[in-house]
GUMIFI-243226 format. One record per residue: x, y, z of N, C-alpha, C in turn. Coordinates in Angstrom, 3 decimals. Each point is the difference from the previous one (the first is absolute). Layout:
BEGIN
PT       n.X       n.Y       n.Z      ca.X      ca.Y      ca.Z       c.X       c.Y       c.Z
PT         X         Y         Z         X         Y         Z         X         Y         Z
...
***
This chain:
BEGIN
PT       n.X       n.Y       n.Z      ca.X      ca.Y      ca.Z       c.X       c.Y       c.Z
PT   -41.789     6.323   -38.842    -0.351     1.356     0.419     0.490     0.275     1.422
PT    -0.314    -0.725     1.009     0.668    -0.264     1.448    -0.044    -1.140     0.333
PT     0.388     0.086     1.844     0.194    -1.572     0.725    -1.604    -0.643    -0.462
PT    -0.847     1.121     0.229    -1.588     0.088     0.175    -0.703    -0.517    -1.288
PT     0.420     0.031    -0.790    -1.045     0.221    -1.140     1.524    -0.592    -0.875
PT    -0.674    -0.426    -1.382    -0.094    -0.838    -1.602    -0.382     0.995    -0.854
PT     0.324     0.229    -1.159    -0.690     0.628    -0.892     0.630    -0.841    -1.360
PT    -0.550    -0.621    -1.041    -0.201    -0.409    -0.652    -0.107     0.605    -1.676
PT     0.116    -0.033    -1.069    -0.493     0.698    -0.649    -0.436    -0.755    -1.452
PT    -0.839    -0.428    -0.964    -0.008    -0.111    -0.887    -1.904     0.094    -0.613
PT     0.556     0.323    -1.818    -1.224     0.657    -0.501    -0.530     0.891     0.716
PT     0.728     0.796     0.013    -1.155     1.170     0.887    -0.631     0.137     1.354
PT     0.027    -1.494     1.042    -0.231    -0.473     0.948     1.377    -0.288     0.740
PT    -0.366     1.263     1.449     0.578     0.115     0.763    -0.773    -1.225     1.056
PT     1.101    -0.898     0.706    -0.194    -1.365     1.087     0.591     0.367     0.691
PT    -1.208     0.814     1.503     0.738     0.283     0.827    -0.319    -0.869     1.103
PT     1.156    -0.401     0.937    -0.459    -1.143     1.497     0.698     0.490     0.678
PT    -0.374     0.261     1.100     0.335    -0.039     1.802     0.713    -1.334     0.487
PT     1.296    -0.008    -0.009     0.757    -0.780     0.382     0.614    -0.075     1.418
PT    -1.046     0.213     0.576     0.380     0.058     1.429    -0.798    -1.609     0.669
PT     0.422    -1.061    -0.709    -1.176    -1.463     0.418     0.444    -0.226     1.515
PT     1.033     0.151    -0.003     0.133    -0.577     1.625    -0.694     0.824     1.073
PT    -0.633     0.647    -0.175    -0.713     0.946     1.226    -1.301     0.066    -1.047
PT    -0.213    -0.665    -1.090    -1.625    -0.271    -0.612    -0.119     2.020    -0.700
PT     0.994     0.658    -0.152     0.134     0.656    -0.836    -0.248     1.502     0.713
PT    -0.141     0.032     1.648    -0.317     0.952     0.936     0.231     1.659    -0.836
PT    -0.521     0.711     0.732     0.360     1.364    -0.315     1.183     0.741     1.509
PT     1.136     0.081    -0.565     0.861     0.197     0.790     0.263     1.850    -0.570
PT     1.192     0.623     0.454     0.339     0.882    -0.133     0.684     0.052    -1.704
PT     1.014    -1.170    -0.299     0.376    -0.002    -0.834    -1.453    -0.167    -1.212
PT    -0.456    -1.189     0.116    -1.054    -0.372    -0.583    -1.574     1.239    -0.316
PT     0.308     1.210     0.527    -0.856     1.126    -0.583     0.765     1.032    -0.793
PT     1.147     0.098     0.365     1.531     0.728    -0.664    -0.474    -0.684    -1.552
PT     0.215    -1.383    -0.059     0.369    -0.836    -1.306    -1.675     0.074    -0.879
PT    -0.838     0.629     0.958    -1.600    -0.466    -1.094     0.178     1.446    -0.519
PT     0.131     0.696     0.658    -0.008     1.165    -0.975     1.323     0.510    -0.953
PT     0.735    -0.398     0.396     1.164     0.234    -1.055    -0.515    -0.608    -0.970
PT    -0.083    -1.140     0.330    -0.915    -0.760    -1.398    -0.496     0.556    -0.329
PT    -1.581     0.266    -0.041    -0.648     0.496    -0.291     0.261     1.671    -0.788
PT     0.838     0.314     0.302     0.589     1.297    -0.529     0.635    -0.215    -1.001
PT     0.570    -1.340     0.366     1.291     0.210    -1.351    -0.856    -0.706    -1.417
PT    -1.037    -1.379     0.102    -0.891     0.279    -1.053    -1.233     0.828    -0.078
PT     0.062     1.264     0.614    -0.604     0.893    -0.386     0.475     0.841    -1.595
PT     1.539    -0.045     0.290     0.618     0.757    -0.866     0.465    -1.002    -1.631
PT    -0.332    -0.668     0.278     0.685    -1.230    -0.442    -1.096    -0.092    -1.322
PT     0.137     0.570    -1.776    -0.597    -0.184    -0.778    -0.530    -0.508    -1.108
PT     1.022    -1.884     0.692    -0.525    -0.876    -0.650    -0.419    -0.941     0.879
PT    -0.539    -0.001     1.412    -0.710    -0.942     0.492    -1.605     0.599    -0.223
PT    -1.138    -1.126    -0.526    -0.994     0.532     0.071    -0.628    -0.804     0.793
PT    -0.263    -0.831     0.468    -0.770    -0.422     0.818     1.195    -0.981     1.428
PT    -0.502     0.346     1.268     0.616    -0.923     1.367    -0.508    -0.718     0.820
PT     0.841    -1.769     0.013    -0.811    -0.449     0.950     0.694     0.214     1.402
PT    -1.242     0.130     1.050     0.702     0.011     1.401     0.153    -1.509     0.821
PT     0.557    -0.337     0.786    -0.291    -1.900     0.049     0.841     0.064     1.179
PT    -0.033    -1.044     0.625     1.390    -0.130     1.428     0.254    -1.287    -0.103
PT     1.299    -0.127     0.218     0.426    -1.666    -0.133     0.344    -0.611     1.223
PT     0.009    -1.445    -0.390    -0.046    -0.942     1.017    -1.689    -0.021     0.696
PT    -0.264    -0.202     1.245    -0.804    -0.311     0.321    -1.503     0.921     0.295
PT     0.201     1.306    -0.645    -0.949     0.745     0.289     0.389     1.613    -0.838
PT    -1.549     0.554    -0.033     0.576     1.508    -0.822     0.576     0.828     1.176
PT    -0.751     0.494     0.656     0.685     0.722     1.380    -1.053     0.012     1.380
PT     1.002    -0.404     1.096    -0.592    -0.443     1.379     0.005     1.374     0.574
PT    -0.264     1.636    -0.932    -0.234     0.791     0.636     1.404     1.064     0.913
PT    -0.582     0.135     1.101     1.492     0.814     0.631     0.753    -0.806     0.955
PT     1.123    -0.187    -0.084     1.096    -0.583     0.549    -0.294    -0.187     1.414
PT     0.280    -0.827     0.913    -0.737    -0.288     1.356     1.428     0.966     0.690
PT     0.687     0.217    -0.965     1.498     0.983     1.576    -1.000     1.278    -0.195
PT    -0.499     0.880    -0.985    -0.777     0.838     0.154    -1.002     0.267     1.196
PT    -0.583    -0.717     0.277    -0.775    -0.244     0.789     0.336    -0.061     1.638
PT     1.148    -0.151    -0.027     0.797    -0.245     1.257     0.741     1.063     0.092
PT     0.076     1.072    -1.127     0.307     1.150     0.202    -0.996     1.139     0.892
PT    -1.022    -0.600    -0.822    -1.098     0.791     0.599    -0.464    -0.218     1.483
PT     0.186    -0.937     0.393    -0.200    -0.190     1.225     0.913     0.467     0.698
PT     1.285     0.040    -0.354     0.863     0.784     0.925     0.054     1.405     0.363
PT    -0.732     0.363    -1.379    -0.129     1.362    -0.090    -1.948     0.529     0.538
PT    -0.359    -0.777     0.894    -1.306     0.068     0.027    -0.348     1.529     1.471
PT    -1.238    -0.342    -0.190     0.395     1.329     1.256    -1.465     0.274    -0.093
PT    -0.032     1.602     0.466    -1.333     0.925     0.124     0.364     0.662    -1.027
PT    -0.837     0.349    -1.325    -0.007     1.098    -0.856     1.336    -0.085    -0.688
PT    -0.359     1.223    -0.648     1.508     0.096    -0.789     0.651    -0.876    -0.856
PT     1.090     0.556    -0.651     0.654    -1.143    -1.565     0.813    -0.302     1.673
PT     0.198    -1.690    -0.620     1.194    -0.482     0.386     1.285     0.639    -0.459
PT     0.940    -0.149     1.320     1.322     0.958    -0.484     0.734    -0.485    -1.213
PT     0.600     0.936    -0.883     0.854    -0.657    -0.959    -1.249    -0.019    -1.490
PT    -1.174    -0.477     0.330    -0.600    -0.088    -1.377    -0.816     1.297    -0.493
PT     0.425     0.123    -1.160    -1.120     1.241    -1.010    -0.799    -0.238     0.097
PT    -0.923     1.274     0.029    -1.964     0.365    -0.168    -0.317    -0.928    -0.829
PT    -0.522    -1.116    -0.210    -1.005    -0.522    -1.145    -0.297     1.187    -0.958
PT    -0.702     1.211     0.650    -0.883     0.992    -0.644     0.610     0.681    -0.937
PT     1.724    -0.078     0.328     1.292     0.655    -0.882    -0.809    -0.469    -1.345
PT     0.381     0.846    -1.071     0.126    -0.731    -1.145     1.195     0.099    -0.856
PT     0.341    -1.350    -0.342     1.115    -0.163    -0.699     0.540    -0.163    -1.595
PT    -1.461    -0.816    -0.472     0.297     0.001    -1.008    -1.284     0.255    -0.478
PT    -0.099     1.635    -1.041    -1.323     0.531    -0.041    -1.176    -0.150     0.522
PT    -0.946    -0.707     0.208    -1.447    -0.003     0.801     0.680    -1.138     0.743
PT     0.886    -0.588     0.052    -0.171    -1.469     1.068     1.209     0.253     1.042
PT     0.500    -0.834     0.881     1.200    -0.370     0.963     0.831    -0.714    -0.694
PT     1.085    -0.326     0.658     0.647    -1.090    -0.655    -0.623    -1.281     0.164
PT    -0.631    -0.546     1.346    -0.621    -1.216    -0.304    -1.315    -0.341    -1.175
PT    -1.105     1.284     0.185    -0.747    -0.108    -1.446     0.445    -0.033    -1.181
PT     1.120     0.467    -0.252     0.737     0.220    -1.130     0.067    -1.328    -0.879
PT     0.892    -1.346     1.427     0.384    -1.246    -0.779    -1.226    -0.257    -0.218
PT    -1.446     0.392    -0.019    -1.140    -0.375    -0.822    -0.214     0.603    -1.049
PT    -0.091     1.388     0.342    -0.628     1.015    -0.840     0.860     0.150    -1.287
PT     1.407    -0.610     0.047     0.760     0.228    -0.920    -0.471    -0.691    -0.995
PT    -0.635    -1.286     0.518    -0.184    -1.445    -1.067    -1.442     0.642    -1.030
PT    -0.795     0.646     0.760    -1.200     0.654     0.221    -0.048     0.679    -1.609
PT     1.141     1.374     0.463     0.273     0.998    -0.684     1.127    -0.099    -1.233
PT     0.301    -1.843    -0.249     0.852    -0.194    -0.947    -0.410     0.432    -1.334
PT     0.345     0.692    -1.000    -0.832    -0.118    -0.907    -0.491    -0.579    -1.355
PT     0.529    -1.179     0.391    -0.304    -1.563    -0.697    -0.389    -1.034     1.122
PT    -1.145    -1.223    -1.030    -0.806    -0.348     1.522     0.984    -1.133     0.334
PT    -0.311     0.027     0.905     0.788    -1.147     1.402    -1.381    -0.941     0.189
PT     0.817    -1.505    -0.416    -1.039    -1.167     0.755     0.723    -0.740     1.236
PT    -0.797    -0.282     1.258     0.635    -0.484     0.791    -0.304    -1.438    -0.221
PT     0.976    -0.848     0.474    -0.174    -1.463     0.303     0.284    -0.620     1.186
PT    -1.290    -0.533     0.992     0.197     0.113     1.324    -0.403    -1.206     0.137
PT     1.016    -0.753     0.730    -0.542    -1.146     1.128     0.868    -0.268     1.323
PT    -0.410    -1.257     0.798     0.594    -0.232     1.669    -0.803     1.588     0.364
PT     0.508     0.873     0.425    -0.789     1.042     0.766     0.333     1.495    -0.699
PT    -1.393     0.634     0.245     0.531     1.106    -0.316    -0.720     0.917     1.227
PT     0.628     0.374     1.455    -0.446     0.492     0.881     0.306     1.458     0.157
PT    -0.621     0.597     0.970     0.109     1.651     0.303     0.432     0.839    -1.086
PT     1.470     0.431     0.323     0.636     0.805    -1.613     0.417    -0.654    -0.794
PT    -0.308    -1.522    -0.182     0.555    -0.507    -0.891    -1.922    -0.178    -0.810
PT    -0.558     0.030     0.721    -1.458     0.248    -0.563    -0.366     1.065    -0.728
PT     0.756     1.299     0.597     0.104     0.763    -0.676     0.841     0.461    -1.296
PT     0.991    -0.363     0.008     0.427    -0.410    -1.240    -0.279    -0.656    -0.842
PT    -0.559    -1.193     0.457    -0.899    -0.422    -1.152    -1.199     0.829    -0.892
PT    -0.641     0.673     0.695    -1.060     1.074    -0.328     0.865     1.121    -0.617
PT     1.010     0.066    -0.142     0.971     1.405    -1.070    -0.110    -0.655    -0.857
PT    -0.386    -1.313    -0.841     0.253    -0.316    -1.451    -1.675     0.376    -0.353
PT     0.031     0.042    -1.598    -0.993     0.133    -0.983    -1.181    -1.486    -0.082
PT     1.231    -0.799     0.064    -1.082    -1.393     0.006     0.841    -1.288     0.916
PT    -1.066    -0.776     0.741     0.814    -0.717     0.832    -0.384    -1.221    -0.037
PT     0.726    -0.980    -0.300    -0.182    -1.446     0.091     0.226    -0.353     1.183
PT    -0.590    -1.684     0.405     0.292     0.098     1.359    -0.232    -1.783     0.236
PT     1.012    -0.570     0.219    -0.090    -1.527     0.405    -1.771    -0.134     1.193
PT    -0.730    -0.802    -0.558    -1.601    -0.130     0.724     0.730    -0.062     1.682
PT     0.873    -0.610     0.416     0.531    -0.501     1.301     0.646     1.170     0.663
PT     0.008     1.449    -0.890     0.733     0.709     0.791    -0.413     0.492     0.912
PT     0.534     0.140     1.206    -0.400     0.818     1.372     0.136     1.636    -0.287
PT    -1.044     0.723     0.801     0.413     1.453    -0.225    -0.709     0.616     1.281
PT    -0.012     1.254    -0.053    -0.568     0.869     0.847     0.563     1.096     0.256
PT    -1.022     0.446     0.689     0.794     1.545     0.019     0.020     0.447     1.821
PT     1.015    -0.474    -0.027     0.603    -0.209     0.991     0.404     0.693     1.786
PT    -0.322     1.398    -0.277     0.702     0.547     0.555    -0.733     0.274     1.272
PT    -0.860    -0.184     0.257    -0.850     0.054     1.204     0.565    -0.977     0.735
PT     0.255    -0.938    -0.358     0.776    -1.185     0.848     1.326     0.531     0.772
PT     1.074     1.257    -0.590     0.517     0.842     0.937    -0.670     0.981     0.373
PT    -1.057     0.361     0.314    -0.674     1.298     0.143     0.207     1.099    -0.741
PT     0.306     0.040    -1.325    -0.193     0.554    -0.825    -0.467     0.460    -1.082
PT    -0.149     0.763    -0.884    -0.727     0.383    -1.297     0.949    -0.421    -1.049
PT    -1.113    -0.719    -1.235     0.624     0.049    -1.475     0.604     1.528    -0.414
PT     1.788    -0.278    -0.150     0.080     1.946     0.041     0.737    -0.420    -1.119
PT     0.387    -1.009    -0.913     0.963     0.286    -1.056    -1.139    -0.252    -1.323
PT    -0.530     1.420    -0.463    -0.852    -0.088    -0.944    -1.219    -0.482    -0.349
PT     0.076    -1.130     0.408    -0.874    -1.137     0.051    -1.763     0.459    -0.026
PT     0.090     1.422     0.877    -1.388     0.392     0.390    -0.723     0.968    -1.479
PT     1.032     0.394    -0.261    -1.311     0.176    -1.668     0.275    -1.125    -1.218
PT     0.287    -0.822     0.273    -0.141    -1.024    -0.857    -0.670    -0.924     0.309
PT    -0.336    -0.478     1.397    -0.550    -0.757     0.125    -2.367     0.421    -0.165
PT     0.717     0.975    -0.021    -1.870     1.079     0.643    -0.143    -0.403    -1.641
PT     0.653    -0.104    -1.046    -0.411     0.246    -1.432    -0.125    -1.202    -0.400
PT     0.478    -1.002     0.650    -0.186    -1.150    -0.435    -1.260    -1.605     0.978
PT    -0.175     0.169     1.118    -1.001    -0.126     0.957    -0.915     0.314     0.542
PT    -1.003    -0.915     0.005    -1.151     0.826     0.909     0.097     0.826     1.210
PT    -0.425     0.892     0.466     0.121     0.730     1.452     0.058    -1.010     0.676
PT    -1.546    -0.231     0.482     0.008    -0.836     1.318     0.895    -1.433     0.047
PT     0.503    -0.317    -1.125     1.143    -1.688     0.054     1.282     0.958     0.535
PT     0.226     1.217    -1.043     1.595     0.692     0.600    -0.189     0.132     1.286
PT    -0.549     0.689     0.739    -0.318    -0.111     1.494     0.178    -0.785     0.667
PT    -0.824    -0.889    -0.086    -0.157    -1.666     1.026     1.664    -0.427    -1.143
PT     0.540     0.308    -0.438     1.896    -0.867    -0.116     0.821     0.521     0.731
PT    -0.201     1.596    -0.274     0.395     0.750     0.977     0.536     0.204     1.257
PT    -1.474    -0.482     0.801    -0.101     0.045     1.287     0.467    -0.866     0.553
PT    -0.179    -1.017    -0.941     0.108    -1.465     0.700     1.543    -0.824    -0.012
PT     0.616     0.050    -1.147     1.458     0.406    -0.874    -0.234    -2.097     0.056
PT    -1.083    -0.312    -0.397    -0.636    -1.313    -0.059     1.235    -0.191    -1.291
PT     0.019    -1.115    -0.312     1.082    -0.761    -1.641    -1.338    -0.669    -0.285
PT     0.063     0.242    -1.168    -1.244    -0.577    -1.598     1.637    -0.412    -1.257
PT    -0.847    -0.734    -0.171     0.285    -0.622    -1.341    -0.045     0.295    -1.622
PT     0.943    -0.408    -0.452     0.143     0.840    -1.627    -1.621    -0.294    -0.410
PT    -0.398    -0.954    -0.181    -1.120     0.203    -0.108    -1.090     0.461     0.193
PT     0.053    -0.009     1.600    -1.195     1.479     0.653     0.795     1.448    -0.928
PT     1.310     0.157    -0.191     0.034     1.328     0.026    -0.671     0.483    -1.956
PT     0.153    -1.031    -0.300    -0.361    -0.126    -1.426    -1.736     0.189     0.221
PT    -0.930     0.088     1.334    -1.207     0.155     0.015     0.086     1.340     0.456
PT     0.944     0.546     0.666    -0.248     1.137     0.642     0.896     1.351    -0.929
PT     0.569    -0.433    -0.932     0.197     1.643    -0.865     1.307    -0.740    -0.295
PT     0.997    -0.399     1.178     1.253     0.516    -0.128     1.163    -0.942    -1.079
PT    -0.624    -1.073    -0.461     0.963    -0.846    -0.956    -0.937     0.189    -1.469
PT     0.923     0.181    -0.980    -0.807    -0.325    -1.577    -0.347    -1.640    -0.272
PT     0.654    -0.720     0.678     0.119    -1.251    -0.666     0.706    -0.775     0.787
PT    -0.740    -1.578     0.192     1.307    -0.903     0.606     0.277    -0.870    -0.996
PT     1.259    -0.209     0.356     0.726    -1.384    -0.536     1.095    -0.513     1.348
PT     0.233    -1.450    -1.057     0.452    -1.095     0.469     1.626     0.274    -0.176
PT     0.233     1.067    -1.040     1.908     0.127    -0.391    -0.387     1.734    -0.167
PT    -0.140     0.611     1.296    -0.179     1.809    -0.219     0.917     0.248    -1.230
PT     1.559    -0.138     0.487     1.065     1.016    -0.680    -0.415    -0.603    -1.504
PT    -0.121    -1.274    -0.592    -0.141    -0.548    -1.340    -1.138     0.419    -0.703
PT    -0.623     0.281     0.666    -1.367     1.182    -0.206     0.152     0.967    -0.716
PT     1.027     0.809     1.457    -0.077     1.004     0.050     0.960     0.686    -1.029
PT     0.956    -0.899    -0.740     1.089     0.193    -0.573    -0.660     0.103    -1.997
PT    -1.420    -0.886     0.163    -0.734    -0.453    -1.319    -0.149     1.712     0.230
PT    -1.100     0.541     0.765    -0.780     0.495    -0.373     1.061     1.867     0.050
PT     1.016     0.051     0.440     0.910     0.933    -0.277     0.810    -0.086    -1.368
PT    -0.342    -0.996    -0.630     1.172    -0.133    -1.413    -1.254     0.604    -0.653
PT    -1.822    -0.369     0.098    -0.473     0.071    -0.311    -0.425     1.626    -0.531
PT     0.489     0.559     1.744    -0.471     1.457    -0.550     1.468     0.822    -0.340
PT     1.098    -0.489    -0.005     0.947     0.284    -0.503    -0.099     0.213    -1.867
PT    -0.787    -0.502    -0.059    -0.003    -0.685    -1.688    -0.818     1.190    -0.435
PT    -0.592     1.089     0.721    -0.935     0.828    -0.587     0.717     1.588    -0.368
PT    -0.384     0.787    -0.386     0.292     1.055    -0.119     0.339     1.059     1.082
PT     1.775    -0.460     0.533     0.106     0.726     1.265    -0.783     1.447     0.610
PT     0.116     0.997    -1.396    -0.680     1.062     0.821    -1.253     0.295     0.180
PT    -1.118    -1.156    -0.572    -1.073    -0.359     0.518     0.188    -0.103     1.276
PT     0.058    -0.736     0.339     0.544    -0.965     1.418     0.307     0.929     1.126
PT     0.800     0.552    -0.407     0.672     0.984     0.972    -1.387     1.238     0.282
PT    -0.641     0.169    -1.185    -1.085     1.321    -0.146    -1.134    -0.839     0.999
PT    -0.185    -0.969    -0.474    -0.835    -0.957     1.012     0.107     0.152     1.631
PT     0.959    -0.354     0.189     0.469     0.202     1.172     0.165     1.406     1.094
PT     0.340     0.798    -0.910    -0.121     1.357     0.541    -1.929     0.334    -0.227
PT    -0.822    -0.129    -0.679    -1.195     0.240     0.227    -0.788    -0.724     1.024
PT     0.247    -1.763     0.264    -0.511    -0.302     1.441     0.654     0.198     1.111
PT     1.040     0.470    -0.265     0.308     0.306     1.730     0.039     1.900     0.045
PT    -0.780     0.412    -0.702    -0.296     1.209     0.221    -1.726     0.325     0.185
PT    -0.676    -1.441    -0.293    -1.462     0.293    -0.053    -0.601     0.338     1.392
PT     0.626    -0.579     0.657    -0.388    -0.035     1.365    -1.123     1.397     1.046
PT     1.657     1.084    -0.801     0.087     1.331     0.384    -0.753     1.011    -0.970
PT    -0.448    -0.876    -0.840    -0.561     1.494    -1.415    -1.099    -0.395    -0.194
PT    -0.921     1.141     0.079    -1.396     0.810    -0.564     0.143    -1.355    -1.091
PT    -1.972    -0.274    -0.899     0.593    -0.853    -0.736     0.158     1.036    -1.159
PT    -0.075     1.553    -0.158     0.240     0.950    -1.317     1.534    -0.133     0.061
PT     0.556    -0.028     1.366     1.508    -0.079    -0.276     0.823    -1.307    -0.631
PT    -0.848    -1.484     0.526     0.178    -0.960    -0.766    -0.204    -0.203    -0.955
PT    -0.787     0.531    -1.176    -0.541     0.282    -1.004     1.008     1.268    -0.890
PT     0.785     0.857     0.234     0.441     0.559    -0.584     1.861    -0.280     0.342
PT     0.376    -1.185     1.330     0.937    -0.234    -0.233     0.224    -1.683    -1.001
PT    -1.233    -0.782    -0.479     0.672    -0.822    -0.527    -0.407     0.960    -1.394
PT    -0.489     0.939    -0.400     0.410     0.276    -1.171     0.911     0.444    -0.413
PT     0.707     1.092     0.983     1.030     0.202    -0.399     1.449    -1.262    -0.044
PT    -0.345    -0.920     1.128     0.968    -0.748    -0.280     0.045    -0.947    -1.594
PT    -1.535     0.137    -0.056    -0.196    -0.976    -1.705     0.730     0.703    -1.120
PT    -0.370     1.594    -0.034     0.819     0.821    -0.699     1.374    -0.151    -0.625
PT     0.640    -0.574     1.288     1.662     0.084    -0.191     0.498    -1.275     0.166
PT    -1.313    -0.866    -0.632     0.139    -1.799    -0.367    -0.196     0.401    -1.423
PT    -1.142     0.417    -0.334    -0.432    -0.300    -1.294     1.328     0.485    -0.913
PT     0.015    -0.442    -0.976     1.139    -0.029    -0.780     1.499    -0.121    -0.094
PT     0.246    -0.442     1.088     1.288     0.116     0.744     0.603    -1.708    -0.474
PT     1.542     0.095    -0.261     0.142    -1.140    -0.460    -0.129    -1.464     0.301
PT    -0.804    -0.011     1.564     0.412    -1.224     0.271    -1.565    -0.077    -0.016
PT    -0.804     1.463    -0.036    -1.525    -0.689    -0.290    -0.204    -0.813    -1.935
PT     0.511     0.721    -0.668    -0.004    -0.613    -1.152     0.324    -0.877    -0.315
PT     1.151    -0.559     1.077     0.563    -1.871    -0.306    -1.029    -0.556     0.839
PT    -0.774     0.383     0.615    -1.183    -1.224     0.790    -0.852     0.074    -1.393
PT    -0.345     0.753    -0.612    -0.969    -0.277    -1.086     0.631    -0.449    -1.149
PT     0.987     0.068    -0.442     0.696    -0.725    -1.215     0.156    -1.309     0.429
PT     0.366    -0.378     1.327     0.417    -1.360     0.190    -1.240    -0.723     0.366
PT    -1.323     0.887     0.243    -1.063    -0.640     0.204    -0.711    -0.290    -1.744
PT     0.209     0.610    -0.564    -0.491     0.012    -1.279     0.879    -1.140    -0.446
PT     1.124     0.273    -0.444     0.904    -1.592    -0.132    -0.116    -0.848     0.828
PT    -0.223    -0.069     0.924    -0.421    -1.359     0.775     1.795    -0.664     0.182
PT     0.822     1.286     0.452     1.242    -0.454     0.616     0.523     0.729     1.533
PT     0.552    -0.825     0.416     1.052     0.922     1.732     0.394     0.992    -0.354
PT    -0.824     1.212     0.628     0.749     1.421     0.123     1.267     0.387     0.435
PT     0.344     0.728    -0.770     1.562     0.199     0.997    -0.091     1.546     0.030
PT    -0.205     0.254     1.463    -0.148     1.179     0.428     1.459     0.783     0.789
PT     0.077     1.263     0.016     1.132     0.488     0.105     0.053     0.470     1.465
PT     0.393     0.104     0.973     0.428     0.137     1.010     0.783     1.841     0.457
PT    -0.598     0.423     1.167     0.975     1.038    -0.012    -1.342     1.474    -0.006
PT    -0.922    -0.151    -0.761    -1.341     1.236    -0.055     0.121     0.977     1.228
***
């Protein structure tokens, strides 16, 4: 796909990795260019149904690139954008920026994304982790949310995903503190589904797994929890019916029940 990124493809399972190991998989300029292209291009893409996210070599992502940072300092001052950089507040790509985006894209994919995270997953690379649906996570992994440690705020998405998935007062005290916890604390505090000892081998079972189901379930699935957030529950209530509507009888709902009745592998059609 780029220098940045792997994309992979089989059964229906898109394998995507951050191939940036020698810098532990940083978020550079190129490296937010390449998450959302990704992310765009299996958006469109209507035979991947389920993606894993993962980073290779020694870690998922160490967050934002340390030359960044040395940008900012050069560009430091009283008030005001540093010269040369866009408003954050711009928006670029519908409700987000371009930096929320390389989250929000993973977010707003509309087939679910499992991440597979170990070595570290810090600041925006923390946050990226939090754009997938479900996240595995080596017990040893380091994380945090980071950004107070430059005097800054979690600004790439991260902040309504994390409020939906954590207690208040723990998001706070991580926050403030931009302290590193462990895959395992984070598995106490909201933000991992599950640890293991081999994430991506996991994470790769349990994507063939939901690959194997009735894509436009899946997809209808997906568009109803990441819309619950925002809707009345009469509006949640009258959008999964209508989405059931335009399941029920549709051909790939009738091969989940023939092949469940025969007691054989569905072969579902791609493309809805």
């Amino acid at each position: 796909m780029s220098e940045r990124i792997s994309v992979t493809k089989a059964n229906g399972v898109a394998d995507v990795k951050l191939v940036r190991s020698d810098k532990m998989n940083a978020l550079d300029d190129t490296m937010f260019s390449a998450l959302i292209e990704t992310s765009e291009a299996l958006a469109k893409d209507p035979e991947v149904r389920c993606v894993i996210l993962s980073g290779e070599g020694r870690a998922f992502c160490a967050g934002l690139d340390m030359g960044n940072f040395g940008k900012m300092a050069d560009g430091g001052g009283s008030g005001g954008t540093p010269s040369g950089r866009q408003p954050l507040a711009e928006r670029t790509h519908g409700i987000a920026n371009r930096a929320q985006q390389a989250v929000w894209g993973w977010r707003t994919l509309p087939v679910p994304v499992i991440a597979a995270a170990h070595g570290v997953a810090l600041g925006g690379g923390f946050q990226l982790l939090l754009g997938s649906d479900i996240r595995i996570a080596h017990p040893d992994t380091k994380m945090s949310i980071m950004e107070i440690k430059w005097g800054l705020v979690p600004d790439m998405a991260g902040t309504p995903i994390m409020k939906a998935l954590c207690r208040d007062d723990r998001l706070r005290e991580l926050t403030y503190t931009g302290r590193i916890f462990s895959g395992a604390q984070a598995v106490d505090y909201g933000f991992v589904t599950e640890l293991s000892d081999n994430p991506h081998a996991d994470a790769l079972a349990l994507a063939e797994t939901i690959a194997g189901k009735n894509p436009d379930a899946i997809r209808a699935d997906k568009k109803i929890f990441n819309q619950l957030q925002d809707m009345t529950d009469a509006e949640a209530l009258l959008l999964e019916s209508v989405l059931q509507d335009e399941i029920i009888g549709s051909p790939n709902q009738i091969e989940a029940v023939k092949s469940e009745l025969g007691k054989r592998t569905p072969v579902f059609t791609d493309g809805r």
